[in-house]
VOPAGU-2260 file (C-alpha; in pm, 1 decimal, decimal comma):
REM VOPAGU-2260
SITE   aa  ch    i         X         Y         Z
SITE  UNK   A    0    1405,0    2512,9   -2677,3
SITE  UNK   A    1    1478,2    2203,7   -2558,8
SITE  UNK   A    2    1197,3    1943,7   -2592,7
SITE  UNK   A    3    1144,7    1749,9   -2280,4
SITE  UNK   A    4    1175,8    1367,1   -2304,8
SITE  UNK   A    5     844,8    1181,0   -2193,8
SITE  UNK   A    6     837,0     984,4   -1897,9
SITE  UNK   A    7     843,9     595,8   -1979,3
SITE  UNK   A    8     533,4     401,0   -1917,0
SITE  UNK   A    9     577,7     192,5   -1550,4
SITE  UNK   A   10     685,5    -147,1   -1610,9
SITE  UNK   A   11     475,7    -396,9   -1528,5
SITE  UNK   A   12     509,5    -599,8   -1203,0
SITE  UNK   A   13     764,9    -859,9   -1240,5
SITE  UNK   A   14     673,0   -1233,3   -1328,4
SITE  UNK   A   15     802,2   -1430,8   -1032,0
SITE  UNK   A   16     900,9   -1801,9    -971,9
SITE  UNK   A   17     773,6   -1996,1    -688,0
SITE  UNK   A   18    1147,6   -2025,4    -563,2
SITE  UNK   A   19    1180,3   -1647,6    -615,4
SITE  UNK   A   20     881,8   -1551,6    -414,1
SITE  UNK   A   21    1003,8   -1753,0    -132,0
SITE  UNK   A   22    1343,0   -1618,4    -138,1
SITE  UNK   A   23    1219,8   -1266,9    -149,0
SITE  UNK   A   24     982,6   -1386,0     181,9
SITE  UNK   A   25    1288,6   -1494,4     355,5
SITE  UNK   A   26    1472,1   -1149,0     300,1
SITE  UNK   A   27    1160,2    -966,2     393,3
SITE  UNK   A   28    1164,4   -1167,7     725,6
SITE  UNK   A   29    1382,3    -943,3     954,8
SITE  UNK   A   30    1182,1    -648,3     820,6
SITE  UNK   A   31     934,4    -445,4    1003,6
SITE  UNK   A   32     621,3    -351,3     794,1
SITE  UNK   A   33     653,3      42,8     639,9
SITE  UNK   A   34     318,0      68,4     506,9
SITE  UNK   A   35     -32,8      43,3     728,3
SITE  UNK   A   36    -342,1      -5,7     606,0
SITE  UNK   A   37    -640,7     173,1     769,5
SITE  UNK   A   38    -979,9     106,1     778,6
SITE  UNK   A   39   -1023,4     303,2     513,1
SITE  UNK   A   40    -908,1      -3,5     304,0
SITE  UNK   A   41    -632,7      59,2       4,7
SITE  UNK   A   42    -676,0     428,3     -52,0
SITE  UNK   A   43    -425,5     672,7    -302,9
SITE  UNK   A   44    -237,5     786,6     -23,7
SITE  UNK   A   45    -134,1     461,0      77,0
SITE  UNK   A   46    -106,3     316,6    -267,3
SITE  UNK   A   47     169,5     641,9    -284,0
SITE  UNK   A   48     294,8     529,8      24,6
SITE  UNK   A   49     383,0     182,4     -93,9
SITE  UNK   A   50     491,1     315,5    -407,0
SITE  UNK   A   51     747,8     562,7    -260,6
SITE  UNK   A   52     854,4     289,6      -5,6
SITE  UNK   A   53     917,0      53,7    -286,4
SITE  UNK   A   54    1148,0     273,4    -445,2
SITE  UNK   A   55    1359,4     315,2    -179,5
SITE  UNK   A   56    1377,5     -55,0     -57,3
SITE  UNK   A   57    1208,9    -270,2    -322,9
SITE  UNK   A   58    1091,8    -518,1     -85,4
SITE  UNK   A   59     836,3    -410,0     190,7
SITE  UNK   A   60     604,1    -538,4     401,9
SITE  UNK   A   61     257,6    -394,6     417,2
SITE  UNK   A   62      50,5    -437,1     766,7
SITE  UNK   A   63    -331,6    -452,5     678,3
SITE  UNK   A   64    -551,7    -324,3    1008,1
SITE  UNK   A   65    -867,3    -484,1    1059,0
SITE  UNK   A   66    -937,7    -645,0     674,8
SITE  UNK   A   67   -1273,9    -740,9     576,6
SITE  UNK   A   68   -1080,2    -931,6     324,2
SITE  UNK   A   69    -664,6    -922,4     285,0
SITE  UNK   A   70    -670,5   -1118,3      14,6
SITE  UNK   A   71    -853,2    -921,3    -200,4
SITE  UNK   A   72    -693,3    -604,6     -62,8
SITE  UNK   A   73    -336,4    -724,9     -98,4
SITE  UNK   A   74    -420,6    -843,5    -487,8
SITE  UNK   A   75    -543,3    -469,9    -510,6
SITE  UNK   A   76    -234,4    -343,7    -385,7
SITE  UNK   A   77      12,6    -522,4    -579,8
SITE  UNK   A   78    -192,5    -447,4    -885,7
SITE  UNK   A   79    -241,6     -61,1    -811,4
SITE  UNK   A   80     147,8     -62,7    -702,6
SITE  UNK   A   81     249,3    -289,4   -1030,0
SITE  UNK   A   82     421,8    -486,9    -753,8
SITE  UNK   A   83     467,6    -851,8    -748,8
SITE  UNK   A   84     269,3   -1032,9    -447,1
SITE  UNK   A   85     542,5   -1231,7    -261,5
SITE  UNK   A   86     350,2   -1362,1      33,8
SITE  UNK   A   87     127,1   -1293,4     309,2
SITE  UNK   A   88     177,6   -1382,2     662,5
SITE  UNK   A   89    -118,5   -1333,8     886,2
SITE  UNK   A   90    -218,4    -990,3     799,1
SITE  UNK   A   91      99,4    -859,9     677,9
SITE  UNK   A   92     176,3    -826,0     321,1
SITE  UNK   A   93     504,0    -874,4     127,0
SITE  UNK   A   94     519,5    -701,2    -209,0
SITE  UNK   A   95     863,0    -697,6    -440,0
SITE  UNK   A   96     939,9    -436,8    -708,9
SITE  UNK   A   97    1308,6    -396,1    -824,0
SITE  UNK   A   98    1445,5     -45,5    -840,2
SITE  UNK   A   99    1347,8      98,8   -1230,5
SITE  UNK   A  100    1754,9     206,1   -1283,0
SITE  UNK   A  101    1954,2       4,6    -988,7
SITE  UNK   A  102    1814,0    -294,8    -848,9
SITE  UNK   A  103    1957,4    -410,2    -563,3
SITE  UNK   A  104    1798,3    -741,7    -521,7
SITE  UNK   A  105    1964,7   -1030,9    -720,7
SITE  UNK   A  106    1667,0   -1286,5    -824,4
């Protein structure tokens, strides 16, 4: 039997550079926002959301809908999405995590 190799833990969100951060908010610029945040707040099913949408593009932008506070809800979902906060414009949100096996985002 063959013994099935364990999944490796997530890597943490990335460590980024002010100049990095503002480079990745200039990509994310054209973008339209992928993710939408309820009233509900940041719930599992859009932390999965982000997640998923992450792996296919590494940079999205998240639109928050009616926030009692985005700050605190956009620090929540970098940290539940081990993404790295790149910005926030109004009440959109621009998170950055590079693909696990083929980035395609040269910092």
């Amino acid at each position: 039997m063959i013994a099935k190799q364990a999944d490796a833990p997530p890597k943490p969100a990335p460590n980024l550079t002010g100049t990095q951060r503002k480079r990745l908010r200039g990509l994310a610029h054209h973008i339209e926002p992928i993710v939408h945040v309820g009233h509900e707040g940041v719930t599992d099913a859009v932390v999965a959301a982000a997640r998923s949408a992450m792996l296919e593009h590494e940079l999205v932008k998240v639109r928050l809908h009616e926030p009692e506070d985005k700050r605190a809800m956009a620090v929540d979902l970098a940290t539940r999405t081990l993404a790295a906060l790149c910005g926030m414009v109004g009440h959109t949100v621009i998170l950055y995590k590079p693909h696990p096996k083929r980035p395609t985002i040269a910092l």
